[in-house]
N, C-alpha and C positions, 0 to 999 in steps of 0.2 A: 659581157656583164661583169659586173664588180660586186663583190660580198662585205660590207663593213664588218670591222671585225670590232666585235660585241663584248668582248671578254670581259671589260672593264665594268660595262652595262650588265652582264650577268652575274658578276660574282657581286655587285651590290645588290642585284635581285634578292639571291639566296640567303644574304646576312637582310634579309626584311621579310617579315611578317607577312606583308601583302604581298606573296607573290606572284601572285595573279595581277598585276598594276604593272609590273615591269615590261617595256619594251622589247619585241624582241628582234632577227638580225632584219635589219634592213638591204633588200636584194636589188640591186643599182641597176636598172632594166637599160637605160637607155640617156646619156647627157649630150645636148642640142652642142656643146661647145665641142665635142668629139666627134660628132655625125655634121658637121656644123657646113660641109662642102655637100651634105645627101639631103639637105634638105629642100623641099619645093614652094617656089614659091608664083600664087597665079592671081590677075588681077579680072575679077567678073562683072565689076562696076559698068562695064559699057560703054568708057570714056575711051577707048581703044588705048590705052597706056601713053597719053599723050603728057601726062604730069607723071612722071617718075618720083617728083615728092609725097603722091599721095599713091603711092604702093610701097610695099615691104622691100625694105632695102636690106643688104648683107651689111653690119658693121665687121671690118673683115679683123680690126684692129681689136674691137671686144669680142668678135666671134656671136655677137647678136644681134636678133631684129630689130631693125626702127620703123616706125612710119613716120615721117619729119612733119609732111604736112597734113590737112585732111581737108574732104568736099564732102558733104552731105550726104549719105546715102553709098558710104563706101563699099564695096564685098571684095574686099581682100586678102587671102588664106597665106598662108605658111603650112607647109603636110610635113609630118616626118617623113622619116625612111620606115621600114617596116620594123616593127618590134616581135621580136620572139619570146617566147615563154614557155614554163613549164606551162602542163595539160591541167595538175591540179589548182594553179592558181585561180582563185577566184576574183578578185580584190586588188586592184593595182591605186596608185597614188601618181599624181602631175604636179610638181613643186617650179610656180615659174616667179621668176623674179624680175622688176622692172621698173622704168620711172613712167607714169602715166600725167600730163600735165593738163593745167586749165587751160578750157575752151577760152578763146578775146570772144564775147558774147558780142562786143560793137560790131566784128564784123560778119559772126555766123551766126545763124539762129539753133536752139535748142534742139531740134531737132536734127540738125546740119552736124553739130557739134557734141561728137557722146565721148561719156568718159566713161567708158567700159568695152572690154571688149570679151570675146565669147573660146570656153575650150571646148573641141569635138573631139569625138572616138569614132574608131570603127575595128570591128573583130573582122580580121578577115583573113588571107592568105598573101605569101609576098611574091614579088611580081605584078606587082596591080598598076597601070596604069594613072598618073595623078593628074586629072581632066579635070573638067564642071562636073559632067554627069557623078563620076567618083566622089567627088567632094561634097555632092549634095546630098549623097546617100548617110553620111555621118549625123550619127546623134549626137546631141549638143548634149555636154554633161557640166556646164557650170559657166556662171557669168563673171568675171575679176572688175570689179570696182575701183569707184578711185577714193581712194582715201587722205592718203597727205598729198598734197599735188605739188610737183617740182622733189620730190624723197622717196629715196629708194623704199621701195616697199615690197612684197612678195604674196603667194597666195599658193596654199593646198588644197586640192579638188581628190576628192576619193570616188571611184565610180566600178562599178563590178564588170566582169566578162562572162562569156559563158565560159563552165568548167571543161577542159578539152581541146579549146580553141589554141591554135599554131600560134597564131600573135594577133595582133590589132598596130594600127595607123592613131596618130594624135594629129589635132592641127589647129590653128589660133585665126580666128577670123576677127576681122576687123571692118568695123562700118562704120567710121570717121570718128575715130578717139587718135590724137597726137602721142604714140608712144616711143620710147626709148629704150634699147637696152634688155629688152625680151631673155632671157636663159631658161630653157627646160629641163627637167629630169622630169624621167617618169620610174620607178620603183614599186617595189612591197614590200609589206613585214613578211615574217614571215615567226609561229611563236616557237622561239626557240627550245629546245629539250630540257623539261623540269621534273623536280625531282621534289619533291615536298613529303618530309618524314621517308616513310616505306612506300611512299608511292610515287611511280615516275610515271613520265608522261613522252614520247617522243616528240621530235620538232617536226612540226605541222604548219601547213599553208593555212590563212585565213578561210574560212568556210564558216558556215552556220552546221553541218554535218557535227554531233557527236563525238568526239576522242574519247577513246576509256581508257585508263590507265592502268599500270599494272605494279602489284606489291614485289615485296623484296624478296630473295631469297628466304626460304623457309619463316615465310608470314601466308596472313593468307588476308581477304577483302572482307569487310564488315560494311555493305549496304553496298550500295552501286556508285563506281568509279568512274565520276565525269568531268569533265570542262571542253570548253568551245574556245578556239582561237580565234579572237577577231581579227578584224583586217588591219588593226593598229599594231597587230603585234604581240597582243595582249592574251593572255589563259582568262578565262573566267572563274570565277572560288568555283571551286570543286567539293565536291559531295563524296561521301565513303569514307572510309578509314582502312587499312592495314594492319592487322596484328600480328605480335607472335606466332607462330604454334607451338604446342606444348612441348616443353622441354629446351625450348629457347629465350632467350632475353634479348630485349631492346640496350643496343650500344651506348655511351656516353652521348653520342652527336644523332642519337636518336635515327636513323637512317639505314640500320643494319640488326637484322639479328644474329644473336651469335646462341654455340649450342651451351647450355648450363652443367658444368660438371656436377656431382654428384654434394660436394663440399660447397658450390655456389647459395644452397638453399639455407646456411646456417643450420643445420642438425643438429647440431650437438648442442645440449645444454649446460647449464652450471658452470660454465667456465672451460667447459671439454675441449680439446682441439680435433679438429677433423682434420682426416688424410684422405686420400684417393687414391682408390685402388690402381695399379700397375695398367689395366685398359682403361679406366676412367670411366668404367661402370656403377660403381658402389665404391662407398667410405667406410671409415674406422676413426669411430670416436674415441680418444684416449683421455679418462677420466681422471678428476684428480680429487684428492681428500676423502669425503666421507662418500663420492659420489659413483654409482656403478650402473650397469645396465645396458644396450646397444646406444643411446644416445644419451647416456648418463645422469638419466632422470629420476632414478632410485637413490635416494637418500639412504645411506648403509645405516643399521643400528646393530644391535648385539647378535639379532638374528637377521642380520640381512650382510652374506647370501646365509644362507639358514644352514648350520654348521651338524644338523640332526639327520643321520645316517636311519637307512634300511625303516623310511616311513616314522621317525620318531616325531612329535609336535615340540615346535622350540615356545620357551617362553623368554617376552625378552623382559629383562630385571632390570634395565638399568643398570649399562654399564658390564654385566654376565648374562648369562642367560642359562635358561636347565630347559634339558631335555626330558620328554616324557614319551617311552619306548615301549613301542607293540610287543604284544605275548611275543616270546622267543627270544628277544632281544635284551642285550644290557649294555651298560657303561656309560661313560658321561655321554657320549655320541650315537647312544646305539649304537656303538661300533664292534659288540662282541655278540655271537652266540652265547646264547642263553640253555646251557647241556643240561642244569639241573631242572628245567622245563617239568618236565617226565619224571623228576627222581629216577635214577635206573639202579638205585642202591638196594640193595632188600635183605628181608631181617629187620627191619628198623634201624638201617646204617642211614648216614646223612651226606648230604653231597654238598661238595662245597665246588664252585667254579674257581680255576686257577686264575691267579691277577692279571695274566697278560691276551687272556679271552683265549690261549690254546686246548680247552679242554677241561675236566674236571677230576675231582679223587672222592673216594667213599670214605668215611671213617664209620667203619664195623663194630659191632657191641657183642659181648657176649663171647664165644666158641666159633663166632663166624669170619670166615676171611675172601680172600679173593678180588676181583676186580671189582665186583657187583655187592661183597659179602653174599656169595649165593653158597661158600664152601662152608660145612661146619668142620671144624681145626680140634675139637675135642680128643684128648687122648687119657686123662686120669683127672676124678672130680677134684673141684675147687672149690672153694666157696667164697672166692673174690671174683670179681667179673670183670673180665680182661677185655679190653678194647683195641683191634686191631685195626690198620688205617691202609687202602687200597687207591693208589694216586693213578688216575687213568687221563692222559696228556702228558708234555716234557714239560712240565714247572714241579719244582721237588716242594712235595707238600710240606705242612709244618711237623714239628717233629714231637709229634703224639707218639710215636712207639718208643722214643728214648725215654719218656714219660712213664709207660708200665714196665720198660725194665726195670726202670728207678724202682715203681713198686715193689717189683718181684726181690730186688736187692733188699728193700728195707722189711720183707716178711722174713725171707731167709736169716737175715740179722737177729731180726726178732726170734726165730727157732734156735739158733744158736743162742742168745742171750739164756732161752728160758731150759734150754740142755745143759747150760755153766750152772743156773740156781739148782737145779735138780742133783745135780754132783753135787756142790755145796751143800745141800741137807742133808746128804748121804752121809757125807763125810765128817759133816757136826754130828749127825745122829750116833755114829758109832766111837766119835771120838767123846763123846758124853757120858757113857756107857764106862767105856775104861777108865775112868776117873770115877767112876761111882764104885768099881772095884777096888781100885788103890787104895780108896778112903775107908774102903771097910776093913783091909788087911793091914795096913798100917798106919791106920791114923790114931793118934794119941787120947785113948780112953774114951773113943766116942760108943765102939760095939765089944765091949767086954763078956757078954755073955755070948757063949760060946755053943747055946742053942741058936740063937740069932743065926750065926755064920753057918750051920746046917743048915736052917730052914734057906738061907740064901743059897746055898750048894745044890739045895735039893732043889727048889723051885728054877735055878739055871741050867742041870742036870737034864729038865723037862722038854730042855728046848734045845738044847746040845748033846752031841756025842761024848761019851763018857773019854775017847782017848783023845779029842780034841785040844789042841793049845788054849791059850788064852787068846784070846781074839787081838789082834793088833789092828792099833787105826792107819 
């Protein structure tokens, strides 16, 4: 047997739509011009082979059959040799070529003279005897005609076997047609292995049986996968489909699926670019400008990501934003304890919270001091009311206490200033005094009466020591 080799015929299958229409290999069972010494030939006419022209003759030059002349009512066979075959075959084909010519009607009658002659089969085993009784058992499977008469001409006969059968016998009977030049082949298709999108099909002998097809790798079947190979060779359109399965895509050339990385899906939006992760399990969108989030579809604004610490509410302003912070909490961010919460100042001190959120400091009123002003500091009354300042954290608070020294300096000034006046009247007082005596003992004609100057001795007498000086300023 001989296998044509198809390649040419397949690969334009596949670049066609219809691929169910394409041919497929054609398997060379048996050619008369090869077997051309095994073949038999017997003449049953009853003319006892007395005219050699009007039996099958060997053209040994073409390697084919003639019958030169014909008589009326001829029965003369040509048998093959025996044909082997596979078991699955169902379907074989007889391709014979030849020149069949006109009957001279002046000298035979219509019935004398046929222009046709007849192909038989038989399924059988080899080693068969080729007799009468053999050759009569054959069923006839097609009549050849004459068509152009005196021009080559040919003819295909397709006829079935049983499936399983060893081989079958061919043979050409003839009953008074003038032929020429007879060549047989007998063969089969057989439909070659296709492959359409995700779905293949293997190479299969002609049968009317079912083929189901099967999907691709990691796809799976959508309705039932079928076609029939005919006996030409041919697949039937097919029914079903193939898909994907999840997580996979369809190739370029449609016929494969491949598995989708993480990044295949486009995830990222706004312009993001995607990475894949080191297994190729998961991606990483890297966002760009105002854009944030795992696939960067948050739009940033003044509060986005929201910049308000320990529960605060952002507001966004356009452009800034303010924060609005739960009991406890201060600063632009929420971002400090809140220590004057609770006042922990007492007395009526005030707390002020240090600028860098470390902590707080009391400023104290009054005689109180201490961390809390819980100390009273009293030690001699006052009647200014001094303010002392207790910083509790490491931020040095403002400088209130350099403030009431100042005070305490500018009272002291003041007790000094009004201690100098008080000397200065002292000191006018009595220097007033000695001048009011001078004027009276030497002044020119103002106190001439000289009771005057007693009653002045006596009434200073009253107030002085009799051995006393004169008073000096």
């Amino acid at each position: 047997m001989k296998t044509v080799n198809m390649a040419a015929v397949l690969k334009a299958c596949l670049s066609s739509l219809l691929i169910f229409n394409c041919a497929g290999d054609e398997v060379l069972l048996m050619r008369s011009t090869d077997t051309f010494d095994n073949w038999t030939m017997l003449q049953l006419d009853g003319d006892d082979n007395s005219d050699p022209q009007t039996q099958w003759t060997k053209n040994n030059v073409l390697k084919a059959f003639d019958v030169r002349n014909f008589a009326g009512n001829q029965n003369n066979w040509v048998v093959s040799p025996f044909i082997s075959v596979d078991p699955l075959v169902t379907s074989v084909r007889v391709r014979m070529s030849f020149i069949l010519y006109q009957c001279d009607y002046t000298i035979y009658t219509v019935d004398q003279c046929k222009q046709s002659f007849k192909l038989y089969s038989k399924v059988s085993t080899s080693g068969q005897t080729i007799d009468a009784a053999f050759v009569n058992s054959f069923t006839e499977r097609g009549q050849v005609d004459l068509n152009d008469p005196g021009n080559p001409d040919s003819k295909d006969t397709t006829f079935n076997i049983t499936a399983g059968s060893a081989g079958f016998y061919v043979a050409l009977k003839d009953e008074g047609a003038h032929i020429q030049g007879v060549t047989i082949e007998v063969h089969y298709f057989k439909c070659i292995a296709l492959q359409n999108g995700l779905i293949s099909f293997p190479a299969s002998f002609p049968s009317d049986t079912v083929v189901t097809g099967q999907c691709a790798p990691n796809s799976s079947p959508v309705g039932s996968l079928e076609r029939v190979c005919y006996s030409t060779g041919q697949w039937s359109s097919g029914t079903g489909s193939c898909g994907c399965d999840p997580g996979f895509a369809r190739n370029s050339s449609g016929n494969a699926c491949y598995r989708l990385s993480p990044c295949d899906s486009a995830p990222c939006y706004n312009g993001g670019v995607c990475s894949n992760s080191a297994d190729g399990s998961t991606f990483q969108c890297a966002c760009s400008g105002i854009y944030s989030g795992p696939t960067c579809e948050i739009v940033q604004g003044s509060c986005t990501p929201d910049p308000c610490q320990n529960g605060g509410t952002c507001a966004d302003l356009g452009g800034s934003y303010q924060c609005s912070c739960p009991s406890g909490y201060r600063g632009s961010e929420c971002q400090n304890t809140d220590f004057c919460l609770n006042n922990p100042c007492q007395n009526g001190g005030s707390c002020f919270n240090n600028g860098d959120g470390t902590g707080y400091f009391c400023s104290c009123t009054g005689v109180y001091e201490g961390r809390n002003c819980e100390n009273d500091a009293s030690v001699t009354s006052t009647s200014t009311t001094t303010t002392r300042t207790t910083v509790i954290g490491t931020k040095t608070p403002p400088k209130q206490q350099s403030n009431n020294d100042l005070y305490i300096g500018l009272g002291v000034g003041a007790g000094v200033i009004l201690l100098g006046l008080a000397g200065l009247g002292i000191y006018c007082y009595w220097n007033k005094k000695g001048n009011r005596r001078g004027n009276i003992e030497n002044g020119p004609g103002y106190l001439h009466d000289e009771m005057e100057v007693k009653k002045l001795n006596e009434k200073e007498g009253e107030s002085a020591p009799q051995n006393s000086e004169k008073p000096k300023a």
